[in-house]
Backbone as a printed PyTorch tensor [residue, N CA C, xyz], in Angstrom:
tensor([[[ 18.7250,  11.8530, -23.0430],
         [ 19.7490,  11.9760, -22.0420],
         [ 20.4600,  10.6350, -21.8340]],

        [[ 19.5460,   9.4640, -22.1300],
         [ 19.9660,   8.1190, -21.6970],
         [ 20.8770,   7.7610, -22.6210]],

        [[ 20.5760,   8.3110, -23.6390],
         [ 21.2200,   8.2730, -24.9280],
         [ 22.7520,   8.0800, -25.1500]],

        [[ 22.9840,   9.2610, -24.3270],
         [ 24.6480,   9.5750, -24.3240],
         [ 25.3440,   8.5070, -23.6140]],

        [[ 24.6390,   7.9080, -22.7760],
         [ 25.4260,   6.8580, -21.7670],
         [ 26.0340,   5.4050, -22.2990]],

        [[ 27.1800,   5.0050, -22.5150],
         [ 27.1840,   3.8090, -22.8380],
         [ 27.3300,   2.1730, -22.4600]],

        [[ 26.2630,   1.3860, -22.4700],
         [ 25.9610,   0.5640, -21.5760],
         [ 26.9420,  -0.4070, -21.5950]],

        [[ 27.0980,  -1.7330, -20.8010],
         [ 27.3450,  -2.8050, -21.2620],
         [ 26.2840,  -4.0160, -21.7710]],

        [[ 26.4380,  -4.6020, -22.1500],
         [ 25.3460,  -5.9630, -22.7300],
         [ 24.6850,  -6.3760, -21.1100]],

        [[ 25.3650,  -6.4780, -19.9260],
         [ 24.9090,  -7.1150, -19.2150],
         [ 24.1770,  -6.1910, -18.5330]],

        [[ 24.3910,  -4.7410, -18.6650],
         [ 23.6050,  -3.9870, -18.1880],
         [ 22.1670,  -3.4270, -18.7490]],

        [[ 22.4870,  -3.3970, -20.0940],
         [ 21.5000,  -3.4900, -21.1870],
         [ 20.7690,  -4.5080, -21.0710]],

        [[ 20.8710,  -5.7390, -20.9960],
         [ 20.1970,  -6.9270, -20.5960],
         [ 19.2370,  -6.4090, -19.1020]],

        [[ 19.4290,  -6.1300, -18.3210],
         [ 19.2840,  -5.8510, -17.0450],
         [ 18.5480,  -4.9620, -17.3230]],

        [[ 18.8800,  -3.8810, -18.3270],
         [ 17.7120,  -2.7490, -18.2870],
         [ 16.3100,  -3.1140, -18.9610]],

        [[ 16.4160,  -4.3240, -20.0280],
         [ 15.7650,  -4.2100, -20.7620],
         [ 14.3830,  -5.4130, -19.9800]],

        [[ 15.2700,  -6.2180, -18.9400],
         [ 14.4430,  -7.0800, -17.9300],
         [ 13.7190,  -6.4090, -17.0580]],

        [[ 14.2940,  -4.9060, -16.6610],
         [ 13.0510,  -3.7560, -15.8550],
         [ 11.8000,  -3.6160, -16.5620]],

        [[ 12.3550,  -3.2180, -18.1420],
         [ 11.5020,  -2.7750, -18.9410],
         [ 10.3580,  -3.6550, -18.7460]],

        [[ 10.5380,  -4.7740, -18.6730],
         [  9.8480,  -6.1010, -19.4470],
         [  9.0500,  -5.8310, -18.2020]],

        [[  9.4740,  -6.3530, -16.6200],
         [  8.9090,  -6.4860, -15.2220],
         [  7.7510,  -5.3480, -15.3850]],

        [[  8.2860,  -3.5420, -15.4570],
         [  7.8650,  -2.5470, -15.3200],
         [  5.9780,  -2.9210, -16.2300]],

        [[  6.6670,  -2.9760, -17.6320],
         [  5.1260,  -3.4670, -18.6210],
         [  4.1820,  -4.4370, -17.8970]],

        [[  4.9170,  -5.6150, -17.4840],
         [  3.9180,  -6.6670, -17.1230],
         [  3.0930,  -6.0730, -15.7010]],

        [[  3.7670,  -5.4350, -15.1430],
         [  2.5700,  -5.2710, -13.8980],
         [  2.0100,  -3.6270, -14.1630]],

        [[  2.1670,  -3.1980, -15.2410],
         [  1.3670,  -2.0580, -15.4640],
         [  0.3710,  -2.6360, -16.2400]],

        [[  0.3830,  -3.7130, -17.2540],
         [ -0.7720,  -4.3560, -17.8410],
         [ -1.5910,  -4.9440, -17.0080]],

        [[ -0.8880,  -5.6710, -15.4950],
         [ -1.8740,  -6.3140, -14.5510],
         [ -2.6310,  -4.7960, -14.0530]],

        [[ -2.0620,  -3.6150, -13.6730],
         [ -2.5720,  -2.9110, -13.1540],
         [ -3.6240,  -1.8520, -13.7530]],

        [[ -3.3600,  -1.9270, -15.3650],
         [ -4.8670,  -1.9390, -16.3100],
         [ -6.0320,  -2.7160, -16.1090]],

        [[ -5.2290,  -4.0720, -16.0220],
         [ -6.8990,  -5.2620, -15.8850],
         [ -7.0130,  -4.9990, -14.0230]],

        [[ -6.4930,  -4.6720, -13.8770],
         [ -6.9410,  -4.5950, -12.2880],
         [ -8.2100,  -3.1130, -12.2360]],

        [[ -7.4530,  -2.1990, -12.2610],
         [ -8.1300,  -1.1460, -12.9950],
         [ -9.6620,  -1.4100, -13.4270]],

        [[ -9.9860,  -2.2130, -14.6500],
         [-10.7800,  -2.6550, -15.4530],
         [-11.8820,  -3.2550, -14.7280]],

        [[-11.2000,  -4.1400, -13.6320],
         [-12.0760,  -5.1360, -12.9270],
         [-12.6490,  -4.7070, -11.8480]],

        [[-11.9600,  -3.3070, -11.6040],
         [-12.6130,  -2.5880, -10.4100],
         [-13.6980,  -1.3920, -10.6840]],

        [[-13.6070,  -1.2350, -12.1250],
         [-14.8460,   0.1750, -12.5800],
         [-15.9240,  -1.3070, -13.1290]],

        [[-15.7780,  -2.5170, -13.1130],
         [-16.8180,  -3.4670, -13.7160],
         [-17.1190,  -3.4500, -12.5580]],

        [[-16.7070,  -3.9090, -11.2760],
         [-17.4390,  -4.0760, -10.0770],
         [-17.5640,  -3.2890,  -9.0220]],

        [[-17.6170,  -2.2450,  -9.8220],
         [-17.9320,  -0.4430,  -8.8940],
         [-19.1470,  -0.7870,  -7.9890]],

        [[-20.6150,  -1.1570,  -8.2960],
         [-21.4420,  -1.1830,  -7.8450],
         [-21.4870,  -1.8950,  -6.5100]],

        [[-20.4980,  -3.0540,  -6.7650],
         [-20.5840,  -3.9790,  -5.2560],
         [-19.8530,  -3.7680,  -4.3830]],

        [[-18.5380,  -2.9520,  -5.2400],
         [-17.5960,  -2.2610,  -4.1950],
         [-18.1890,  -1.1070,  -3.1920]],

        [[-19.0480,  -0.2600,  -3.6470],
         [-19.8490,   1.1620,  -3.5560],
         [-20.7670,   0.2730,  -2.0760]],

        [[-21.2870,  -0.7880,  -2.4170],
         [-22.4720,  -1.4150,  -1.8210],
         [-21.5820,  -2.0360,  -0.3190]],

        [[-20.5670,  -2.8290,  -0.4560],
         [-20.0150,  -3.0570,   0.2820],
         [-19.7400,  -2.1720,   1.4600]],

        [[-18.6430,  -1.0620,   1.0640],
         [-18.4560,  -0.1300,   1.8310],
         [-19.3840,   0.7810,   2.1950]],

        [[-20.5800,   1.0210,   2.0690],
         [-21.7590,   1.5770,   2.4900],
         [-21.9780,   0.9000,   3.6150]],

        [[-21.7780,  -0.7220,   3.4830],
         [-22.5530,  -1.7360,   4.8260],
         [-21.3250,  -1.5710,   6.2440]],

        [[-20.0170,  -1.1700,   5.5850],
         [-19.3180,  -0.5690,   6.4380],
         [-18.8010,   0.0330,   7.2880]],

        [[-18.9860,   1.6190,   6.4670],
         [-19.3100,   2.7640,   6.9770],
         [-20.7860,   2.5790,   7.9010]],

        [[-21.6380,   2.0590,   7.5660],
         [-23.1330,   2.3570,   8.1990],
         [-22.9460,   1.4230,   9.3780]],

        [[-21.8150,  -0.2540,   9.2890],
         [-21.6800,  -0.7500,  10.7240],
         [-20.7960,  -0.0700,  11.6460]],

        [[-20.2400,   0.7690,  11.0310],
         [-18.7810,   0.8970,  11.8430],
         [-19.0870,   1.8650,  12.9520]],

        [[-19.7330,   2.6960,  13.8320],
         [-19.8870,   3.2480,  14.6230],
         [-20.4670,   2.6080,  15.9760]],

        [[-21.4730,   1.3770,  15.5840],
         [-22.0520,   0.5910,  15.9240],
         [-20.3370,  -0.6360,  16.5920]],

        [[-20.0320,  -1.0710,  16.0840],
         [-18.9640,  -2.3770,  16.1160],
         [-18.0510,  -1.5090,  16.4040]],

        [[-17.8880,  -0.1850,  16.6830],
         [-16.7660,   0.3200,  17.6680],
         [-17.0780,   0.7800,  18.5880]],

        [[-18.4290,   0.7680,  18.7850],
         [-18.7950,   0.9260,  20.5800],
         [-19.2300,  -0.7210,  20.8640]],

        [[-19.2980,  -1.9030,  19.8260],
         [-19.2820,  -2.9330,  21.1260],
         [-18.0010,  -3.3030,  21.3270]],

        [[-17.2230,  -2.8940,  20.8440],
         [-15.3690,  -3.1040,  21.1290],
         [-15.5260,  -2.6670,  22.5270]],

        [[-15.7610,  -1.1960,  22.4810],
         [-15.7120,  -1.0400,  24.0840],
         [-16.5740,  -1.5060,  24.7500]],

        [[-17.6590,  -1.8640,  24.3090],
         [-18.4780,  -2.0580,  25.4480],
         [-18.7960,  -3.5200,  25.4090]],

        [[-17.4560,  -3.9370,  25.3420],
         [-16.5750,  -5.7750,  24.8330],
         [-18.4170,  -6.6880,  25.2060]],

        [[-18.9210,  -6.4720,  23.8640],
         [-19.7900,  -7.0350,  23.0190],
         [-19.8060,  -8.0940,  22.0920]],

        [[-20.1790,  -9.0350,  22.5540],
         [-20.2890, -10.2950,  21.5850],
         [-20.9060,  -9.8740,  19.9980]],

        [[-21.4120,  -8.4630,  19.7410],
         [-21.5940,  -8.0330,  18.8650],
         [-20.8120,  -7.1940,  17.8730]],

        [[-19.4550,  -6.9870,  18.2740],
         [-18.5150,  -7.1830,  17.5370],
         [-18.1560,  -8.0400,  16.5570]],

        [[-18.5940,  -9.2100,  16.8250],
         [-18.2550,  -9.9510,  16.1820],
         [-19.0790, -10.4210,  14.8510]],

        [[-20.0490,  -9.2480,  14.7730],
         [-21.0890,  -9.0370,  13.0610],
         [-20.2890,  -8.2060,  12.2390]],

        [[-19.1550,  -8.0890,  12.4970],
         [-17.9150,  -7.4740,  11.6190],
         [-17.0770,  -8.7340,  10.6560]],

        [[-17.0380,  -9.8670,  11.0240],
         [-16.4320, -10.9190,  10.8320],
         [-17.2200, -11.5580,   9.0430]],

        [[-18.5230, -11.1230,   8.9570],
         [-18.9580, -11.6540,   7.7000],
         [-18.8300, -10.2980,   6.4290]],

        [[-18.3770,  -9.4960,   7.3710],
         [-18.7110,  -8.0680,   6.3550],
         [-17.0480,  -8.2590,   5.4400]],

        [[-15.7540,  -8.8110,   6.7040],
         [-14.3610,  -8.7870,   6.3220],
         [-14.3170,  -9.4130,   5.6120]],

        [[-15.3130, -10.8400,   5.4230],
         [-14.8690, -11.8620,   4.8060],
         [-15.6100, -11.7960,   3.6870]],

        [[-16.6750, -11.1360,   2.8120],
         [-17.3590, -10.4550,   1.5180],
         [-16.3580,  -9.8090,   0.9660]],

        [[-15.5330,  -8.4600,   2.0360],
         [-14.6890,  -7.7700,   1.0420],
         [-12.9910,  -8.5970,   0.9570]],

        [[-12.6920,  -9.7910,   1.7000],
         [-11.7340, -10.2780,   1.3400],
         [-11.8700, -11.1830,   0.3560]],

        [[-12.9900, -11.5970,   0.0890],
         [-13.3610, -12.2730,  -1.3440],
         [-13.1160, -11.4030,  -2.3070]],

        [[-14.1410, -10.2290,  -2.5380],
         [-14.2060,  -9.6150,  -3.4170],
         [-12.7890,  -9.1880,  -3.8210]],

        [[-11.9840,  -9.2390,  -2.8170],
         [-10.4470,  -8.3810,  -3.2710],
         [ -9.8730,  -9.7710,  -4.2020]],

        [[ -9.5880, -10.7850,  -3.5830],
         [ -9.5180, -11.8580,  -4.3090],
         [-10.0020, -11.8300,  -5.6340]],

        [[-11.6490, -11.7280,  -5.7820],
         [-12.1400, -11.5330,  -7.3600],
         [-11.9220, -10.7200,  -8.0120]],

        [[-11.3080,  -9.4650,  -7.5910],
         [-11.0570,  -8.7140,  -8.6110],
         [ -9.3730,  -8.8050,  -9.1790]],

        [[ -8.5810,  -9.7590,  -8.7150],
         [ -7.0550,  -9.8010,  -8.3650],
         [ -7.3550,  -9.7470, -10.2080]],

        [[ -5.8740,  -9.5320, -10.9260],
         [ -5.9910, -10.2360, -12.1790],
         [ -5.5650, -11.5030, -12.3030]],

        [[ -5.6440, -12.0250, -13.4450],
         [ -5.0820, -13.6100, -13.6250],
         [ -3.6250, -13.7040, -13.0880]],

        [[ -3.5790, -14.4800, -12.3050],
         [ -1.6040, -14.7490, -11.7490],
         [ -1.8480, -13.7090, -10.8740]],

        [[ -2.2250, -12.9520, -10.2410],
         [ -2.3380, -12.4170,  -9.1100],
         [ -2.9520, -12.3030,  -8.1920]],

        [[ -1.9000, -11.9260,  -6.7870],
         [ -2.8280, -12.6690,  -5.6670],
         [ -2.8710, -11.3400,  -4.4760]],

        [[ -3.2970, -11.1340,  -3.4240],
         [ -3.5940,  -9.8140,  -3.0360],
         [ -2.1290, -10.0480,  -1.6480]],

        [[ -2.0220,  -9.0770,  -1.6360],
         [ -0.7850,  -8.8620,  -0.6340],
         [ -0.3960,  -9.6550,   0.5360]],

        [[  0.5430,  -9.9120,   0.9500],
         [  1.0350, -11.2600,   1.8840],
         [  0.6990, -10.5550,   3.5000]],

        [[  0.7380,  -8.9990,   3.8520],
         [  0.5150,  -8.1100,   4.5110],
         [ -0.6190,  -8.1350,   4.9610]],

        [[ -1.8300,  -7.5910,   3.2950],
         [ -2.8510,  -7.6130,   3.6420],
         [ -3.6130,  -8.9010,   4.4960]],

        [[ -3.1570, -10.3330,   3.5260],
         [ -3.5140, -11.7660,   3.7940],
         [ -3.6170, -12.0370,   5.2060]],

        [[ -2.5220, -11.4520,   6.1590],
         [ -1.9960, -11.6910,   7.6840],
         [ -3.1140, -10.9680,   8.1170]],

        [[ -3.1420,  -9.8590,   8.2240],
         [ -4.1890,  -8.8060,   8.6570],
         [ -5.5140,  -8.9910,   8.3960]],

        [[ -5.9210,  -9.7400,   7.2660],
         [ -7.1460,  -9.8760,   7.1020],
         [ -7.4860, -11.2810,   7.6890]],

        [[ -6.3760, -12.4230,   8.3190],
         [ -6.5680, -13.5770,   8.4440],
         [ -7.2910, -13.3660,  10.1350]],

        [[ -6.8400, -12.3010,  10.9420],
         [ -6.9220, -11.9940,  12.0330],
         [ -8.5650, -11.7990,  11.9280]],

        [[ -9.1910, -11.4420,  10.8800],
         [-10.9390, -11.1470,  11.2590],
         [-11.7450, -11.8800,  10.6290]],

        [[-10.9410, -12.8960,   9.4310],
         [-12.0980, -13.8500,   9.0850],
         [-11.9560, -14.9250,   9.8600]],

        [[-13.4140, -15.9710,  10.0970],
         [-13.3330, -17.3690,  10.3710],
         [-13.2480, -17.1790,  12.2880]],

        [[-13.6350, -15.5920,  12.4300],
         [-13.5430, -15.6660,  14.0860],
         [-14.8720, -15.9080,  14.8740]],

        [[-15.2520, -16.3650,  15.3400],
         [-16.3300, -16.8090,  16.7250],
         [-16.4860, -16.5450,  18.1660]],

        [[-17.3920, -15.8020,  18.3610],
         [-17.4720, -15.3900,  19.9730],
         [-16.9440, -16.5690,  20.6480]],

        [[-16.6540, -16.9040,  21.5150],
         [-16.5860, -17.8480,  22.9100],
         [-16.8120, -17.2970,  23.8300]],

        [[-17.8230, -17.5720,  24.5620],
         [-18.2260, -16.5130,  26.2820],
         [-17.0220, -17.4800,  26.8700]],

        [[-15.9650, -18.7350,  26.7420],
         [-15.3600, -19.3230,  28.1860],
         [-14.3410, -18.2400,  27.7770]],

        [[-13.6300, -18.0830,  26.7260],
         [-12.3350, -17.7050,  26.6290],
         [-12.3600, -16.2410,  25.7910]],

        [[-13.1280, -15.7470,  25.1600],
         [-13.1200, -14.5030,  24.3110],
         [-13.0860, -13.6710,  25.3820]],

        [[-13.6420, -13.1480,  26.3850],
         [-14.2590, -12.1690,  27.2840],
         [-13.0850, -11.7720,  28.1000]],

        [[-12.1800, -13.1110,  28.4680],
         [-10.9560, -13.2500,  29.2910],
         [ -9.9040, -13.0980,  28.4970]],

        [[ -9.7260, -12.8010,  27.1330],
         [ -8.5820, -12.4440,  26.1900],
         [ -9.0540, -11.1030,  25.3550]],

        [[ -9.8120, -10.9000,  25.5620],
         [-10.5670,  -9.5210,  24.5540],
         [ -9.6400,  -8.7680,  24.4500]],

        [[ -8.6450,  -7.8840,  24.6990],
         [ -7.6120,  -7.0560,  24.1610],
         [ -6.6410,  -7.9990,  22.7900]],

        [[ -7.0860,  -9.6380,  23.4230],
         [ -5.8040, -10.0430,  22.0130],
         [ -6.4790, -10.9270,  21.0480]],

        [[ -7.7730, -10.8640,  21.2810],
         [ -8.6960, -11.1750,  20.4300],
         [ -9.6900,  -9.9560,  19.4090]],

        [[ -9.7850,  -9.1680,  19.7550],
         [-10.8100,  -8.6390,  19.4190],
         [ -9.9970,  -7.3550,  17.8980]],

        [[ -8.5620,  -6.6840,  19.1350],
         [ -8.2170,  -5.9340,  17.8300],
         [ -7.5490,  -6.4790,  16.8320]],

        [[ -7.1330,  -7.3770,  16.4730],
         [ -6.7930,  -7.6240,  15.0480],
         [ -8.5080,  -7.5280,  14.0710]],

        [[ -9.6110,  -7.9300,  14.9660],
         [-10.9690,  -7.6610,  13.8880],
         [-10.7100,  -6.6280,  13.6400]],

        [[-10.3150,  -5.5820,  14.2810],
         [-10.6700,  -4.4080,  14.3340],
         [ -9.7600,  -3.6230,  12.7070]],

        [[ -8.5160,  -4.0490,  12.7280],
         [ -7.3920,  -3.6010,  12.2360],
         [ -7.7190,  -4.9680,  10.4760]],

        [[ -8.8370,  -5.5740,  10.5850],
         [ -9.2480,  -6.4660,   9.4190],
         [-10.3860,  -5.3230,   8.5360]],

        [[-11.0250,  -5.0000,   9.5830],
         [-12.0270,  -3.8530,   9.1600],
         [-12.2880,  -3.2350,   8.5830]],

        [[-10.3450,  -2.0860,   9.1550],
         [-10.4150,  -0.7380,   9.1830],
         [ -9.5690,  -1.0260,   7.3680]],

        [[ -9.0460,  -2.2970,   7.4780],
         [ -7.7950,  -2.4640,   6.2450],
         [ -9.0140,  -2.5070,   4.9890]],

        [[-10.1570,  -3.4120,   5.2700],
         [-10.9900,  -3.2980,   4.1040],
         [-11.2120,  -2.5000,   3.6200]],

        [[-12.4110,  -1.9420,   4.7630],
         [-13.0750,  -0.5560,   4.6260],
         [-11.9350,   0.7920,   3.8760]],

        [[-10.5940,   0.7480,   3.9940],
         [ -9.7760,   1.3700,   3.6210],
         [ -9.4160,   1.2730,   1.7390]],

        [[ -9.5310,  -0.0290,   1.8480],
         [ -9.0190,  -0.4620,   0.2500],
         [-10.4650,  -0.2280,  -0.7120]],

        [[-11.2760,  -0.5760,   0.0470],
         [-12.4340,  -0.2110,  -0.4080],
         [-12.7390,   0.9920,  -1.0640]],

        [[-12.2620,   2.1200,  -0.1270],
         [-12.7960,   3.3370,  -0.3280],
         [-11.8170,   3.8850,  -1.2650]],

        [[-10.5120,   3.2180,  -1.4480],
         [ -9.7180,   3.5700,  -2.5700],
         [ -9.8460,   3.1450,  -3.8260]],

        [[-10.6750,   1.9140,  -3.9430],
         [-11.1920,   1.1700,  -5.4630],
         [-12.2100,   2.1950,  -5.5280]],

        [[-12.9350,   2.9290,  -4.8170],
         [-13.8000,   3.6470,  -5.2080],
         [-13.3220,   4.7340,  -5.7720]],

        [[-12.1100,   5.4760,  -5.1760],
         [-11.8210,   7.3790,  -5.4860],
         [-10.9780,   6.4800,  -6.9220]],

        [[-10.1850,   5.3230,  -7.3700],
         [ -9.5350,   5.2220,  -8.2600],
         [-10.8200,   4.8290,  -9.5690]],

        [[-11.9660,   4.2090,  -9.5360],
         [-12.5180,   3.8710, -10.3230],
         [-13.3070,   5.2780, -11.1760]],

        [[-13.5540,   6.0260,  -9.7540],
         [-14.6030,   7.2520, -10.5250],
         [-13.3200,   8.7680, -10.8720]],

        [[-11.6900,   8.5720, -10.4660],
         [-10.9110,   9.6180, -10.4290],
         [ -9.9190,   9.2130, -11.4070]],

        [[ -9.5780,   8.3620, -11.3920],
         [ -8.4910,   7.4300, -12.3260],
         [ -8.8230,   7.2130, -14.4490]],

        [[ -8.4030,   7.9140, -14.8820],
         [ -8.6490,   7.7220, -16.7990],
         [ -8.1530,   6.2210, -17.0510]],

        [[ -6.9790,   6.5180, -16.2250],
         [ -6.3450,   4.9850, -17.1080],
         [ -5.3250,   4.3620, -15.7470]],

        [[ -4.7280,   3.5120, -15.5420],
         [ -4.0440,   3.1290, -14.5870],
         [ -2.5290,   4.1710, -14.5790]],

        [[ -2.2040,   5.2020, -13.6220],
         [ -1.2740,   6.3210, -14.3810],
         [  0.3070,   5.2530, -13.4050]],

        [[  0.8370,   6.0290, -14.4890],
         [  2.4930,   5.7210, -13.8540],
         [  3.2810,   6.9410, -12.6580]],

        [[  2.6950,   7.5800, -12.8120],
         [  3.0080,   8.7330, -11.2670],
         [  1.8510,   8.2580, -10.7480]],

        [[  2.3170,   7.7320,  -9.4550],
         [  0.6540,   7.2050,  -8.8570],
         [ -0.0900,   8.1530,  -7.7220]],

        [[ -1.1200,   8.1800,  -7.5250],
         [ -1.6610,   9.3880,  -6.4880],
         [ -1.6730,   7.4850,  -5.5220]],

        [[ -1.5470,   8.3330,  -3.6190],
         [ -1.4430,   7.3460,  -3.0870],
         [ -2.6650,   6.7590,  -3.1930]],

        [[ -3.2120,   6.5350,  -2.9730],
         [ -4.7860,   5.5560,  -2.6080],
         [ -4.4900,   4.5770,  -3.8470]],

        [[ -4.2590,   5.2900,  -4.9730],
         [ -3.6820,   3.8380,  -6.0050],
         [ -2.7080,   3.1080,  -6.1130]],

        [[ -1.8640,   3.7390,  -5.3700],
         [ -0.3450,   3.2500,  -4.8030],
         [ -0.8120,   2.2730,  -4.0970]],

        [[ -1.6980,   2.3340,  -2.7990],
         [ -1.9700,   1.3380,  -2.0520],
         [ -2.5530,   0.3320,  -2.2180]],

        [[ -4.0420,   0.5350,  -3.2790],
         [ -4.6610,  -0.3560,  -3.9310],
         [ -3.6250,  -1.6100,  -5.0050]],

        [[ -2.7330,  -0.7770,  -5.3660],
         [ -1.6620,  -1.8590,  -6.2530],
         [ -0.9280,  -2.6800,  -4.9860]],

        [[ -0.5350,  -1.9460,  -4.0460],
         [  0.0940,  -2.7800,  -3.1680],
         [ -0.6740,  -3.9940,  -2.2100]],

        [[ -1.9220,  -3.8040,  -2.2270],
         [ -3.0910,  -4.9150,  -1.8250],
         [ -2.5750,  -6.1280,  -3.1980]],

        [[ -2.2820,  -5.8690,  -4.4530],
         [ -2.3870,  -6.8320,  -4.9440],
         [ -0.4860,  -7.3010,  -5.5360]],

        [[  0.1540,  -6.5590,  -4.8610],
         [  1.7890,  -6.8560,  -5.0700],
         [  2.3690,  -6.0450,  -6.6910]],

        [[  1.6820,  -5.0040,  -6.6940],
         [  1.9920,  -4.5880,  -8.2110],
         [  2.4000,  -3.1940,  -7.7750]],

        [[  3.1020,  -3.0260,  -7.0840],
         [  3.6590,  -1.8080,  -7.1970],
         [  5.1780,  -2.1300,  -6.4650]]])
């Protein structure tokens, strides 16, 4: 069909620079792919410690618990791990980065946490829920996924967008 159309050089140029863009982050999104069925097991392990805190660390939210704050080493395992699995030259989303910056590196304070807890506490919360989320999508893409596809089902849509490849 494309066939019939006749380009100019500068448009042809232009198409052929999609082409090029389109390949390079479908090859990152193979080795991404790759690096996430190699580290299925820790991903699987991770989000288990998750799911199994998370009922727990959303009743000390309400029940504004200095024990909330055993969420803070779980964010910062799976914001590594997202990091380790990035491919070479890639880095995980500028979105995710903000959102996840809100729950690592945080510390109770009884002078000042207790007296700010609505503007302290939910960004952990929303660091959590973002892991635990990407998580559970490296999982349905590693054991559902043949090959990295070009019609994307969302959960892999999103997982590419954790790392800027979509």
């Amino acid at each position: 069909m494309l066939s019939n159309i006749s380009l100019s050089e500068s448009q042809k140029e232009l198409l052929d620079q999609l082409n090029k863009d389109f390949e390079a982050k479908h090859a990152k999104s193979i080795q991404l792919l790759e690096n996430i069925r190699s580290n299925r097991d820790e991903i699987e392990k991770q989000l288990l410690h998750f799911k199994s805190e998370e009922p727990d660390l959303v009743y000390r939210f309400y029940h504004q618990s200095f024990k909330v704050f055993y969420m803070v080493p779980l964010i910062e395992r799976a914001d590594t791990l997202f990091r380790q699995l990035a491919p070479e030259g890639v880095d995980v989303n500028k979105w995710y980065s903000l959102i996840a910056k809100g729950g690592v590196g945080r510390k109770f304070d009884p002078d000042t946490t207790n007296d700010n807890w609505l503007g302290e506490v939910p960004p952990m919360l929303m660091a959590f829920w973002n892991a635990k989320y990407f998580l559970e999508q490296m999982l349905v893409a590693a054991d559902e996924l043949e090959e990295a596809p070009q019609v994307l089902p969302s959960g892999w849509a999103a997982v590419l967008y954790l790392y800027d490849l979509r």
